[in-house]
PyMOL Python script that loads the backbone (N, CA, C, O; Angstrom):
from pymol import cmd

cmd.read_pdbstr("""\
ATOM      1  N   UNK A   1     111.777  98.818 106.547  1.00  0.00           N
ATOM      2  CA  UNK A   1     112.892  98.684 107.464  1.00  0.00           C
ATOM      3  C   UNK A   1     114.130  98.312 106.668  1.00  0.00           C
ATOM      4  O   UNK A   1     113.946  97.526 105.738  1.00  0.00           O
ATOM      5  N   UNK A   2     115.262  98.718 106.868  1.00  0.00           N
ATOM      6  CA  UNK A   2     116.523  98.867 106.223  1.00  0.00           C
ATOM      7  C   UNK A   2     117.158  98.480 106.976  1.00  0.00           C
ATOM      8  O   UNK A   2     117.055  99.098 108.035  1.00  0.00           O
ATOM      9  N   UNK A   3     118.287  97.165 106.987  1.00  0.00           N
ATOM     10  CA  UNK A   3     119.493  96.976 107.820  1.00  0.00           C
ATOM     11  C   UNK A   3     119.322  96.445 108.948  1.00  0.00           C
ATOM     12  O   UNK A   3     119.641  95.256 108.941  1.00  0.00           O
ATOM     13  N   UNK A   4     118.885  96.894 110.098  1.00  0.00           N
ATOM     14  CA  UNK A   4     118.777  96.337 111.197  1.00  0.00           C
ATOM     15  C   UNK A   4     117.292  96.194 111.121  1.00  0.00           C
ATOM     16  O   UNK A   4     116.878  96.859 112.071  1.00  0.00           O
ATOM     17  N   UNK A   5     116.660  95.872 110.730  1.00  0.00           N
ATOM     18  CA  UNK A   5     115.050  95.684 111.217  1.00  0.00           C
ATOM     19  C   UNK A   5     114.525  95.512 112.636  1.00  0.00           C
ATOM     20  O   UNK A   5     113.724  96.328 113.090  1.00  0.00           O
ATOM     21  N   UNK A   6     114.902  94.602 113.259  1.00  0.00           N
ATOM     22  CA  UNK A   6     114.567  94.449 114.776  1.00  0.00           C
ATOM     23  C   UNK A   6     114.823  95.391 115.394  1.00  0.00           C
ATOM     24  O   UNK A   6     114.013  95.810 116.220  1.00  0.00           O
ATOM     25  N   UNK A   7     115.790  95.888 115.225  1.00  0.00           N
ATOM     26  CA  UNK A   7     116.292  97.362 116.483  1.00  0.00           C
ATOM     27  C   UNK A   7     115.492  98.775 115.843  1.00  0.00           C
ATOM     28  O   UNK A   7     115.732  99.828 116.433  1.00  0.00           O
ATOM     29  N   UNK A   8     114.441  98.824 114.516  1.00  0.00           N
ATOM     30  CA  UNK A   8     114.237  99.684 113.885  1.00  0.00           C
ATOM     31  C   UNK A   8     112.548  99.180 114.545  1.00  0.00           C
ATOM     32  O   UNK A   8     111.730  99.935 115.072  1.00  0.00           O
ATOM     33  N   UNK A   9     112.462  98.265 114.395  1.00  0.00           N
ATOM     34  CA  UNK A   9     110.646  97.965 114.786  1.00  0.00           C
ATOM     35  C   UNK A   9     110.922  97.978 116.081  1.00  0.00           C
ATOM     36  O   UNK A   9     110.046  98.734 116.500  1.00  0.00           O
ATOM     37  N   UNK A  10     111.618  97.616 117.098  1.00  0.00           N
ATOM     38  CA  UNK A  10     111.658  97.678 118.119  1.00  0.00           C
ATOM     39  C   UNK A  10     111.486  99.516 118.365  1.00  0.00           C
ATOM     40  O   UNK A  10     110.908 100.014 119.331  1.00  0.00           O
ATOM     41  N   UNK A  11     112.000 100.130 117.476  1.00  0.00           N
ATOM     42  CA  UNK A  11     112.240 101.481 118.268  1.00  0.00           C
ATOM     43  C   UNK A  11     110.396 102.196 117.752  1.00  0.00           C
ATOM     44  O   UNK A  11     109.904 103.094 118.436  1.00  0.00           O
ATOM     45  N   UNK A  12     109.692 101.660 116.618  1.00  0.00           N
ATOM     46  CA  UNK A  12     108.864 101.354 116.071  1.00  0.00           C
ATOM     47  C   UNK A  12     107.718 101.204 117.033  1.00  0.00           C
ATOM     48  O   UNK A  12     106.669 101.848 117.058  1.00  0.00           O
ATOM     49  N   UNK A  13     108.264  99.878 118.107  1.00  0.00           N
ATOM     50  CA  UNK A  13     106.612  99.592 118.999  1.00  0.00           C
ATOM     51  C   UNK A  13     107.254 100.789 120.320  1.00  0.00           C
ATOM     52  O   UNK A  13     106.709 100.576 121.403  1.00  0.00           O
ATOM     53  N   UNK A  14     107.884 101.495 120.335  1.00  0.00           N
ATOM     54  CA  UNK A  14     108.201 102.334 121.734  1.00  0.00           C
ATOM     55  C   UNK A  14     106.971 103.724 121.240  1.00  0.00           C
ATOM     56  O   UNK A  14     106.129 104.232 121.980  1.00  0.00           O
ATOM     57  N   UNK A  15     107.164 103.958 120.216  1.00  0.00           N
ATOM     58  CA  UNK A  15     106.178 105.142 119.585  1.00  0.00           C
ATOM     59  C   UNK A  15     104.526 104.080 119.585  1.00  0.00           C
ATOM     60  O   UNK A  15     103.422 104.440 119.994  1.00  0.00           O
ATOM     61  N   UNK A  16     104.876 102.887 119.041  1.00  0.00           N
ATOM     62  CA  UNK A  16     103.223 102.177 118.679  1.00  0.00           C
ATOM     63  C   UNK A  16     102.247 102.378 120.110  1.00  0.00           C
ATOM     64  O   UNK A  16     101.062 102.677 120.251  1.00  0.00           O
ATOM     65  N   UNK A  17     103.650 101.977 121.354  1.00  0.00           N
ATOM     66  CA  UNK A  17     102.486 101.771 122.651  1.00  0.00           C
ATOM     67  C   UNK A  17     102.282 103.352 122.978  1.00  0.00           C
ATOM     68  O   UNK A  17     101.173 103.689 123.394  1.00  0.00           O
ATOM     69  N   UNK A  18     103.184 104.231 122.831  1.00  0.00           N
ATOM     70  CA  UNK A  18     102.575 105.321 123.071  1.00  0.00           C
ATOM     71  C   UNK A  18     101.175 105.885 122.217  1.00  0.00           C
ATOM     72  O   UNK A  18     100.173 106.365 122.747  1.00  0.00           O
ATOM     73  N   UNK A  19     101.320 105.758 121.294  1.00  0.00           N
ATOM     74  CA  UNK A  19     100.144 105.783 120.422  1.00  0.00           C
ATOM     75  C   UNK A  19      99.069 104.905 120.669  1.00  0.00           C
ATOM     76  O   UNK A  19      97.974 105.270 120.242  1.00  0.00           O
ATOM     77  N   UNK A  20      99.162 103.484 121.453  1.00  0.00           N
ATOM     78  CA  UNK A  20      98.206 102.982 121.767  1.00  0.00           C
ATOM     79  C   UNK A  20      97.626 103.591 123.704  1.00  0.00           C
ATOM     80  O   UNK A  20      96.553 103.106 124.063  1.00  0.00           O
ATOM     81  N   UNK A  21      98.106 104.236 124.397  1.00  0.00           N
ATOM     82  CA  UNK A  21      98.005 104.545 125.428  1.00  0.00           C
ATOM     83  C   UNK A  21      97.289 105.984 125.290  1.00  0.00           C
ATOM     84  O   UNK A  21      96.539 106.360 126.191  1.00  0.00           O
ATOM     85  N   UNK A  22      97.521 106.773 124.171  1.00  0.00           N
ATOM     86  CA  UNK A  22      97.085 107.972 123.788  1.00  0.00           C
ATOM     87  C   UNK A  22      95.456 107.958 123.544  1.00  0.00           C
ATOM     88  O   UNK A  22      94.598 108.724 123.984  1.00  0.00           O
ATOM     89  N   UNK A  23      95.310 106.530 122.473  1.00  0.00           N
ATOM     90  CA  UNK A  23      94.213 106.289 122.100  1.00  0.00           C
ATOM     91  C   UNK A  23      93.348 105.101 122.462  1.00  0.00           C
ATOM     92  O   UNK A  23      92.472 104.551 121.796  1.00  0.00           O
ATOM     93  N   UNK A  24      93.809 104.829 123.697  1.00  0.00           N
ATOM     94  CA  UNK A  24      93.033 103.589 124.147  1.00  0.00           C
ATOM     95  C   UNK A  24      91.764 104.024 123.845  1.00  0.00           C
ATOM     96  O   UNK A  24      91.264 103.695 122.770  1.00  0.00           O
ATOM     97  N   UNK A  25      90.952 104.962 124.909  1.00  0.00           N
ATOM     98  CA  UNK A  25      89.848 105.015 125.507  1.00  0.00           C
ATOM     99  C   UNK A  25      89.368 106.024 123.890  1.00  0.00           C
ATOM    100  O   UNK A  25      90.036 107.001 123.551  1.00  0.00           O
ATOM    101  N   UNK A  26      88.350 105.623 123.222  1.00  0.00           N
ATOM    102  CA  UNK A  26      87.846 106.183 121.731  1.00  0.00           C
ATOM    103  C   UNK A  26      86.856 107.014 122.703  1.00  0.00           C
ATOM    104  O   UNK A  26      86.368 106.837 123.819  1.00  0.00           O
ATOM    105  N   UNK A  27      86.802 108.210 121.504  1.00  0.00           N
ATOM    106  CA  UNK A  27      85.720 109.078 121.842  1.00  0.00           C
ATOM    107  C   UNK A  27      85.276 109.716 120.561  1.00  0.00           C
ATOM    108  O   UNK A  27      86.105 110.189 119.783  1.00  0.00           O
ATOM    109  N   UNK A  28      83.941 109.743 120.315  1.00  0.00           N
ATOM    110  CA  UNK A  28      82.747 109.753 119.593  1.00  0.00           C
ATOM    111  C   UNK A  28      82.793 111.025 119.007  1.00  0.00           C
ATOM    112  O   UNK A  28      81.686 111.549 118.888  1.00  0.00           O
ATOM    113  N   UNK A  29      84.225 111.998 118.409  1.00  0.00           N
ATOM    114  CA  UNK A  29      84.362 112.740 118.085  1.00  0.00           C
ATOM    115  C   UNK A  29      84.882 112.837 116.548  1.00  0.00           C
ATOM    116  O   UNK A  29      85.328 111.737 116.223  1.00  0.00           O
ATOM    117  N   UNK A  30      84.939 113.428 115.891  1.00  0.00           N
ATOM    118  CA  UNK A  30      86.061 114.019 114.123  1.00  0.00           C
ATOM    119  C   UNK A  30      86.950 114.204 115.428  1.00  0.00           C
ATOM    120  O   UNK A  30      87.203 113.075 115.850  1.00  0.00           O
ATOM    121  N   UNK A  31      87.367 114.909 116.013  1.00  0.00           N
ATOM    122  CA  UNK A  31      88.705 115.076 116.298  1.00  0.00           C
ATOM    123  C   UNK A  31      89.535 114.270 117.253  1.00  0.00           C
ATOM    124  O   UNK A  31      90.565 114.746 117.729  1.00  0.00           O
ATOM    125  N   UNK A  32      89.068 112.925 117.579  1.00  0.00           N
ATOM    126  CA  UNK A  32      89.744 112.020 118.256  1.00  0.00           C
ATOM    127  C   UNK A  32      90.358 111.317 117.298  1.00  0.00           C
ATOM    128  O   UNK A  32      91.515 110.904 117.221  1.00  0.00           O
ATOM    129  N   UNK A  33      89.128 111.206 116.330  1.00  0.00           N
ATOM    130  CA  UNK A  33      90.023 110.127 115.163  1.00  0.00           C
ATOM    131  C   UNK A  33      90.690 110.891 113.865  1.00  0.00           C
ATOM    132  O   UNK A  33      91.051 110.179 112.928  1.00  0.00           O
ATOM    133  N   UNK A  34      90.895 112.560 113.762  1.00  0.00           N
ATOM    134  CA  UNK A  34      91.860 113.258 113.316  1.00  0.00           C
ATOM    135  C   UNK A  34      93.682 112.868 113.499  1.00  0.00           C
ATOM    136  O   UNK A  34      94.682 112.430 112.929  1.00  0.00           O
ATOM    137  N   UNK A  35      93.083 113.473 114.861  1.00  0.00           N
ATOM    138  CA  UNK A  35      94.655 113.207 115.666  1.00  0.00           C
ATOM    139  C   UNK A  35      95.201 111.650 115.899  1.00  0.00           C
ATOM    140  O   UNK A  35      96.408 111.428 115.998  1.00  0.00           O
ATOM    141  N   UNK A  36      94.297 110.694 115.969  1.00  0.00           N
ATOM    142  CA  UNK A  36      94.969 109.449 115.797  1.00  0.00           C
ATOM    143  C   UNK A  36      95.614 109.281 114.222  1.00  0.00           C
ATOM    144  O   UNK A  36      96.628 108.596 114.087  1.00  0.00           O
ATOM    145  N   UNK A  37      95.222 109.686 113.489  1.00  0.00           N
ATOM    146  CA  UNK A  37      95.275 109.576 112.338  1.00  0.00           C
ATOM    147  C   UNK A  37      96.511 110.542 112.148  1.00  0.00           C
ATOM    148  O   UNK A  37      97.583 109.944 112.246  1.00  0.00           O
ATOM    149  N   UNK A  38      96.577 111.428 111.985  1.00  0.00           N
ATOM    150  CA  UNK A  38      97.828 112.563 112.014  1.00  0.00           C
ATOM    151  C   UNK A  38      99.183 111.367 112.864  1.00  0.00           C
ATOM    152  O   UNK A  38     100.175 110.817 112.384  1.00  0.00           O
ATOM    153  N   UNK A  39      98.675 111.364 114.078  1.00  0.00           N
ATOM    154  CA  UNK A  39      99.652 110.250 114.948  1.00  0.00           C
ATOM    155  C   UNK A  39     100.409 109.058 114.322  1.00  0.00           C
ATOM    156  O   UNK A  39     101.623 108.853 114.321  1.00  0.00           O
ATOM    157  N   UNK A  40      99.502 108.386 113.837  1.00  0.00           N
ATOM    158  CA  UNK A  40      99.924 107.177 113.203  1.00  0.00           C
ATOM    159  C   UNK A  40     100.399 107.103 111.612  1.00  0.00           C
ATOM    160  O   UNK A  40     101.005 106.156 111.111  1.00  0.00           O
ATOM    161  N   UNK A  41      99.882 108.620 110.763  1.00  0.00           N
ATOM    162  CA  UNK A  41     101.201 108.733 109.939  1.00  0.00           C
ATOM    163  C   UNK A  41     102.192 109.242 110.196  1.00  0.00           C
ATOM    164  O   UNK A  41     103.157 108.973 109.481  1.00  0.00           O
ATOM    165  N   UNK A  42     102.361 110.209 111.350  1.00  0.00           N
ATOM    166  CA  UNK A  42     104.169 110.386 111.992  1.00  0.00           C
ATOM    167  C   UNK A  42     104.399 108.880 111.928  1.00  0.00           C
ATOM    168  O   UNK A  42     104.992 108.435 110.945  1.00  0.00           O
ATOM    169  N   UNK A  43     104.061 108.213 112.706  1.00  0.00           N
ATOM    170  CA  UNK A  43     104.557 107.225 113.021  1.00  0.00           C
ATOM    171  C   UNK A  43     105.422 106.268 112.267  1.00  0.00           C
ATOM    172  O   UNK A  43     106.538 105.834 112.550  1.00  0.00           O
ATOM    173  N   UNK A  44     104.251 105.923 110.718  1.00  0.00           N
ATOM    174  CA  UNK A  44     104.255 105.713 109.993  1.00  0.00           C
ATOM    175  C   UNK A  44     105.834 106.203 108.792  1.00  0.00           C
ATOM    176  O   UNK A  44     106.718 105.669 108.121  1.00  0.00           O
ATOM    177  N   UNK A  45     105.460 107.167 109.075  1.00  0.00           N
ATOM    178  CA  UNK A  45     106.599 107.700 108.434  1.00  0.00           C
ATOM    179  C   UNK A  45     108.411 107.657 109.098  1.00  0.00           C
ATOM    180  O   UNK A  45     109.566 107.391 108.763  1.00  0.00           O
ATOM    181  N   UNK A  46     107.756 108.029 109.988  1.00  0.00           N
ATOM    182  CA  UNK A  46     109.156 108.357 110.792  1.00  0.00           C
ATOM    183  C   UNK A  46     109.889 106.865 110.650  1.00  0.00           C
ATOM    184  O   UNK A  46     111.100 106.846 110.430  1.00  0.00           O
ATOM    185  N   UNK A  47     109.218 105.732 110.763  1.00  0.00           N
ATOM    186  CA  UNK A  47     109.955 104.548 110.822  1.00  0.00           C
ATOM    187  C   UNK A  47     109.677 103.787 109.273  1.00  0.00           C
ATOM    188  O   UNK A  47     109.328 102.633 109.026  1.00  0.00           O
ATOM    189  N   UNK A  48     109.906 104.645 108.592  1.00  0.00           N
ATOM    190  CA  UNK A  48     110.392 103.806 107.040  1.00  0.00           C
ATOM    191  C   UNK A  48     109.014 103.345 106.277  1.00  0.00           C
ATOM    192  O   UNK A  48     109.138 103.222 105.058  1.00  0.00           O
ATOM    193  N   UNK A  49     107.781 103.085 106.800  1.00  0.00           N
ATOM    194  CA  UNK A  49     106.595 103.306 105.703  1.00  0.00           C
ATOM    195  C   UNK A  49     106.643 101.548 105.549  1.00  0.00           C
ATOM    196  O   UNK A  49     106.572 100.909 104.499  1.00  0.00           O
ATOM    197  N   UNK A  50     106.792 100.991 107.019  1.00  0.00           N
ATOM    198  CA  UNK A  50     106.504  99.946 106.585  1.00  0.00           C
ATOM    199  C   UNK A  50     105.559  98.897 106.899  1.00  0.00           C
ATOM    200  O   UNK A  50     105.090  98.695 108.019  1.00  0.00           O
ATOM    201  N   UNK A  51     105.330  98.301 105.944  1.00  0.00           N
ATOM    202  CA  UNK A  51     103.692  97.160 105.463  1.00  0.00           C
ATOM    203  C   UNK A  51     103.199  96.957 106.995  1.00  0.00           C
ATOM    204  O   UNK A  51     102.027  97.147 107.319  1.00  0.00           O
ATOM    205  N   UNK A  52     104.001  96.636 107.720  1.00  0.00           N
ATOM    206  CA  UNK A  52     103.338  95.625 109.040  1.00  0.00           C
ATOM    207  C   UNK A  52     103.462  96.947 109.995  1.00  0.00           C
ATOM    208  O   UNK A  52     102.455  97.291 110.614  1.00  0.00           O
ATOM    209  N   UNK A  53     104.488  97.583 110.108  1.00  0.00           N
ATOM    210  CA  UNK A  53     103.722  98.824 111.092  1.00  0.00           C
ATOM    211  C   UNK A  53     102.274  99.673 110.648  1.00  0.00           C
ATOM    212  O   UNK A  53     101.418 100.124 111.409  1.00  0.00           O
ATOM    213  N   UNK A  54     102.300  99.700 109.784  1.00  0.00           N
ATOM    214  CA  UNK A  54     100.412 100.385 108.606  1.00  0.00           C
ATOM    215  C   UNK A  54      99.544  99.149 109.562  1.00  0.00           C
ATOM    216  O   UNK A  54      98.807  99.346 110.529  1.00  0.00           O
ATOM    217  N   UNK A  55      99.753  98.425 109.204  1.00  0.00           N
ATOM    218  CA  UNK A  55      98.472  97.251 109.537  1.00  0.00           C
ATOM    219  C   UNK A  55      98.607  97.046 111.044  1.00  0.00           C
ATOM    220  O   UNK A  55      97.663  96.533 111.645  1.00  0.00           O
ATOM    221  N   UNK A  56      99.284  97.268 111.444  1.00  0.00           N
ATOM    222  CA  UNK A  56      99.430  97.444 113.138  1.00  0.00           C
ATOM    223  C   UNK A  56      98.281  98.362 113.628  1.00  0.00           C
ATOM    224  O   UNK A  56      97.200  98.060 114.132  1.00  0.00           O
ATOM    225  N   UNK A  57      98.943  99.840 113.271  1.00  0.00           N
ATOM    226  CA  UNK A  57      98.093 100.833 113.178  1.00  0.00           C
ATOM    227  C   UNK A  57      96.754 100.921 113.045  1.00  0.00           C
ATOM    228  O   UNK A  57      95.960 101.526 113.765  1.00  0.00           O
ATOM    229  N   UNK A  58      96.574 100.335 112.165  1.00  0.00           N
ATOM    230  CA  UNK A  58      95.219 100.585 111.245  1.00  0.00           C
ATOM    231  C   UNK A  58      94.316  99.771 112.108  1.00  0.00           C
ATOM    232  O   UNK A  58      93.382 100.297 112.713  1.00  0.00           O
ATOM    233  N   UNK A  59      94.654  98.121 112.196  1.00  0.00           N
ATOM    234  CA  UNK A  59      93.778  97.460 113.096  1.00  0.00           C
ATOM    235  C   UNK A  59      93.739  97.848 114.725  1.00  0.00           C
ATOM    236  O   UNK A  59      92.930  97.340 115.501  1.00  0.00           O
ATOM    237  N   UNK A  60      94.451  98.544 114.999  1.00  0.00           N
ATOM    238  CA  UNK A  60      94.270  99.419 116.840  1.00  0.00           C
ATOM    239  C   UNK A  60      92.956 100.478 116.415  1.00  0.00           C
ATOM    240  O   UNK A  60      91.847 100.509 116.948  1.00  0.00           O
ATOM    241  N   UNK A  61      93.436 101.279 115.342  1.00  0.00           N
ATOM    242  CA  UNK A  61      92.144 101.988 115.257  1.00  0.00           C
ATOM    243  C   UNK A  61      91.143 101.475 114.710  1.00  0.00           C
ATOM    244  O   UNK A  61      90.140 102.115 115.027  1.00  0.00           O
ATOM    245  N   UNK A  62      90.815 100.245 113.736  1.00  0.00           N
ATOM    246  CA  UNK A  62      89.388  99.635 113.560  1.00  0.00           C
ATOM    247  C   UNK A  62      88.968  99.341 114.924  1.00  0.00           C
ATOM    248  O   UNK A  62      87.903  99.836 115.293  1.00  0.00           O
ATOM    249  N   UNK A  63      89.872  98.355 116.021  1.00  0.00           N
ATOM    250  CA  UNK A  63      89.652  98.311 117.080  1.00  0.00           C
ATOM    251  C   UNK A  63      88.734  99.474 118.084  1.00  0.00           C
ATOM    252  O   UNK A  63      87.724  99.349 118.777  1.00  0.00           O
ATOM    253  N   UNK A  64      89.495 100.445 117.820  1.00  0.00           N
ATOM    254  CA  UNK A  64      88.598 101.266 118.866  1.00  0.00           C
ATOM    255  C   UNK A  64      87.748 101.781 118.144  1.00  0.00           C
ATOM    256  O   UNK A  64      86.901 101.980 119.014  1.00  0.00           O
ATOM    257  N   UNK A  65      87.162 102.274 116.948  1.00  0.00           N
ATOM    258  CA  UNK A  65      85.615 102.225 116.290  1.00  0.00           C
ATOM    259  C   UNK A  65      85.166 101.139 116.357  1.00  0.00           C
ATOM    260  O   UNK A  65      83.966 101.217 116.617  1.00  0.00           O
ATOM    261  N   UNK A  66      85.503 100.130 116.259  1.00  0.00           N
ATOM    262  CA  UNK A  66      84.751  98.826 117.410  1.00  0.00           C
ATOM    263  C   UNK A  66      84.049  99.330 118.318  1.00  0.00           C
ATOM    264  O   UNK A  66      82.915  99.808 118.323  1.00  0.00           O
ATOM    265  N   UNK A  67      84.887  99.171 119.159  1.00  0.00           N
ATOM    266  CA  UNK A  67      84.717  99.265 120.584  1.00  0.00           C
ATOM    267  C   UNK A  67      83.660 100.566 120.843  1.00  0.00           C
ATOM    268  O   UNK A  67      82.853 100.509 121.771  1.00  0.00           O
ATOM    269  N   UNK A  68      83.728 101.651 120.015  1.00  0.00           N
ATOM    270  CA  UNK A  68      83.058 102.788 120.446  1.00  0.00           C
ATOM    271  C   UNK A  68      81.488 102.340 119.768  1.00  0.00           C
ATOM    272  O   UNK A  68      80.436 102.238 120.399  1.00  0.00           O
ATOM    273  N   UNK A  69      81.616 102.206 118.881  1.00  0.00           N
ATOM    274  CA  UNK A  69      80.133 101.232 118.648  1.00  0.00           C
ATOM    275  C   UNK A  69      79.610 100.288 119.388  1.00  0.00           C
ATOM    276  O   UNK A  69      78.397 100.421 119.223  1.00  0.00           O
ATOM    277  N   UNK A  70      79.782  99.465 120.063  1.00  0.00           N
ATOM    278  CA  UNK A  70      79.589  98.849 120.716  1.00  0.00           C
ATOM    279  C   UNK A  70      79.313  99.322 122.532  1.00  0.00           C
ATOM    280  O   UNK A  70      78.621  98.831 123.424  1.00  0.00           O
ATOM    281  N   UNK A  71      80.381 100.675 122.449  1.00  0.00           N
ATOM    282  CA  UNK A  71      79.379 100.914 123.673  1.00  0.00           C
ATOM    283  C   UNK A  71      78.321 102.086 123.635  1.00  0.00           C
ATOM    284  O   UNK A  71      77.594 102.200 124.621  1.00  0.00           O
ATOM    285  N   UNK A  72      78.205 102.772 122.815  1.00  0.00           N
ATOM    286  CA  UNK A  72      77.169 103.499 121.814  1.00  0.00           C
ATOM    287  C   UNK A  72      75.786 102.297 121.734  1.00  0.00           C
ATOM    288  O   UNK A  72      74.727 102.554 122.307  1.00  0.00           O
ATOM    289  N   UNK A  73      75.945 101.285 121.124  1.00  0.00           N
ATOM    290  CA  UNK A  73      75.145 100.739 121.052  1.00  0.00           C
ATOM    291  C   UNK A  73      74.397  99.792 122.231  1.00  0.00           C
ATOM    292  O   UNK A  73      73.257  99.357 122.065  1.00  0.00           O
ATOM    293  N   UNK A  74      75.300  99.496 123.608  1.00  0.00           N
ATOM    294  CA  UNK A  74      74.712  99.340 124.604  1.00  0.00           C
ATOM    295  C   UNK A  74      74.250 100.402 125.360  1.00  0.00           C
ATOM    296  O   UNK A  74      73.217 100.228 126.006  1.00  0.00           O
ATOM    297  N   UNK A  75      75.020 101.848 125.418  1.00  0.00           N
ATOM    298  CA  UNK A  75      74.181 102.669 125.609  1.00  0.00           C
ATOM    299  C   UNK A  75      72.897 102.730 125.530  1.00  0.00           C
ATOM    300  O   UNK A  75      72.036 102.968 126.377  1.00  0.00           O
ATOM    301  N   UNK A  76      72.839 102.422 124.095  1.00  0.00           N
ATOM    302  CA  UNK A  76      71.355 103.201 123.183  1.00  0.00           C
ATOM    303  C   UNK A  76      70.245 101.808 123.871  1.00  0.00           C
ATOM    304  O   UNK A  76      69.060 102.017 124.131  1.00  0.00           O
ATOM    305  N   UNK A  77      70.879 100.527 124.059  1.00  0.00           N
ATOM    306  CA  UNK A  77      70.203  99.472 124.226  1.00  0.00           C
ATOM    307  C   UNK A  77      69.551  99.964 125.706  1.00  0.00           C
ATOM    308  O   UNK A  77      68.328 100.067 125.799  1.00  0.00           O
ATOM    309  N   UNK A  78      70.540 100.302 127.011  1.00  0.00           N
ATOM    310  CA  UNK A  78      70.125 100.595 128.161  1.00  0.00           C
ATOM    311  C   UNK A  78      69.163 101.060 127.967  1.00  0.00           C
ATOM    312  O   UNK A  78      68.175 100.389 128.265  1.00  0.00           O
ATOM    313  N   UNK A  79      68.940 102.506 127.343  1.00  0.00           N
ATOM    314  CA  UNK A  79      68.191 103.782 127.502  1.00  0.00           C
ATOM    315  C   UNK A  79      66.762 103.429 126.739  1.00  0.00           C
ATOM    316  O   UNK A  79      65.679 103.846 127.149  1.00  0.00           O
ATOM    317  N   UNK A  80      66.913 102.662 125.661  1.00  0.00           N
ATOM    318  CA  UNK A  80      65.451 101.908 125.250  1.00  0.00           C
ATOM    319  C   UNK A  80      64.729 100.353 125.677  1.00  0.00           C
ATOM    320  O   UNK A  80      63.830  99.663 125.197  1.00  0.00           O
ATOM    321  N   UNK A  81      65.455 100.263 126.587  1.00  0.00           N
ATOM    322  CA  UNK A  81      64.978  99.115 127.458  1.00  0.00           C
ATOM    323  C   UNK A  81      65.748  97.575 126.888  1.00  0.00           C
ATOM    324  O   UNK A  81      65.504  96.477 127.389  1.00  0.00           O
ATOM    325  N   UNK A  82      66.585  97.786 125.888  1.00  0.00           N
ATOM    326  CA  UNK A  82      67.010  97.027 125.096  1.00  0.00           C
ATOM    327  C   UNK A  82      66.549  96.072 124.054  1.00  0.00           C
ATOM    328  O   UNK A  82      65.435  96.416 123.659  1.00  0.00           O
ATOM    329  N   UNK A  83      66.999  94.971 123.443  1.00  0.00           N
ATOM    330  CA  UNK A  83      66.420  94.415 122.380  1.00  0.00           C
ATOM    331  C   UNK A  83      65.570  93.370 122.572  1.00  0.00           C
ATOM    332  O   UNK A  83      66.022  92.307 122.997  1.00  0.00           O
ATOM    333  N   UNK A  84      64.009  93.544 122.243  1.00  0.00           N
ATOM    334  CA  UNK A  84      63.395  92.705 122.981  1.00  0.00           C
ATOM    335  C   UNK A  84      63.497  91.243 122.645  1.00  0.00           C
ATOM    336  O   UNK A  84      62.663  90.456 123.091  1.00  0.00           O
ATOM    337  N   UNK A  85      64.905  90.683 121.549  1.00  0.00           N
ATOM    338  CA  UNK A  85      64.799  89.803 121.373  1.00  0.00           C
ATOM    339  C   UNK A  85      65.725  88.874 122.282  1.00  0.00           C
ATOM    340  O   UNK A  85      65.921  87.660 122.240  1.00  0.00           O
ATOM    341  N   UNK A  86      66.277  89.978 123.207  1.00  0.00           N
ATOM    342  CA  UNK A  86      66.791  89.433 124.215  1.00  0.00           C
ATOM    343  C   UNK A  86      66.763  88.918 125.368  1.00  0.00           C
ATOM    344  O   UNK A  86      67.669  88.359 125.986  1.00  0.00           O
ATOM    345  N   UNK A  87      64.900  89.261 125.869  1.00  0.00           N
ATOM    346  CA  UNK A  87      63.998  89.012 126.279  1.00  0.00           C
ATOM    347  C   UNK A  87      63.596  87.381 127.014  1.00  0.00           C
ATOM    348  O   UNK A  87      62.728  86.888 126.293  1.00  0.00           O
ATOM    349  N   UNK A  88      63.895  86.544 128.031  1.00  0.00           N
ATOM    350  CA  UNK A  88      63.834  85.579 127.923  1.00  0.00           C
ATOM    351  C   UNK A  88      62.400  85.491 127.895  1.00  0.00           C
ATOM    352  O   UNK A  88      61.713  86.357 128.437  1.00  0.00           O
ATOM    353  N   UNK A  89      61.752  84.202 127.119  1.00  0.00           N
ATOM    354  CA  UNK A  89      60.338  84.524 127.377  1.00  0.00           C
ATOM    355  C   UNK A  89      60.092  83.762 128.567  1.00  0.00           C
ATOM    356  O   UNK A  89      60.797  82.828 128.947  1.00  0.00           O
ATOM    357  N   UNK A  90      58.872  84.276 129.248  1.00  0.00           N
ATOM    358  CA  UNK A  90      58.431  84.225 130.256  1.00  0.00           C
ATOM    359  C   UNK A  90      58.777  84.897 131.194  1.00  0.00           C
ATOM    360  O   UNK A  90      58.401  84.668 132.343  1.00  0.00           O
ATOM    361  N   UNK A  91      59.735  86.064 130.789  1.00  0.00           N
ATOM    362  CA  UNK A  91      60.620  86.621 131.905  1.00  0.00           C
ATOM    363  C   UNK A  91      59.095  87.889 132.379  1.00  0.00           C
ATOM    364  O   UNK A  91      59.221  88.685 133.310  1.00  0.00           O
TER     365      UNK A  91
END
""", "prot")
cmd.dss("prot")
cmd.show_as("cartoon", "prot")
cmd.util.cbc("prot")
cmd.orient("prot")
């Protein structure tokens, strides 16, 4: 950011929430996390290549490979009766 910084990150999170509204909901595809990726270096770029918008970015999308693991993995838990160590005993 050059000069005005605030009015430059500000114009910065108007593209970030769109990019986060685009990619809320993750899907278990190469090409969901292509295009986020393509997305967030426009982004990236367009507003000066800087340190804290990258790490913005980057942790929304660790976030949603989170999140998609996690419901992948309760999925998988439903469908095999789940982990029997979750099991209360005596249940």
């Amino acid at each position: 950011m050059q000069n005005n910084g605030l009015s430059e990150f500000a114009a910065f999170m108007s593209d970030f929430w769109k990019f986060i509204k685009d990619f809320w909901i993750p899907e278990d595809t190469d090409e969901y996390f292509e295009k986020a990726v393509r997305a967030s270096d426009e982004i990236y770029f367009r507003h000066g290549k800087d340190k804290l918008m990258a790490e913005l970015m980057v942790t929304f999308l660790k976030n949603r490979e989170k999140m998609l693991h996690e419901q992948t993995d309760a999925q998988a838990a439903g469908k095999t009766g789940g982990n029997r160590s979750e099991v209360p005993v005596g249940a």
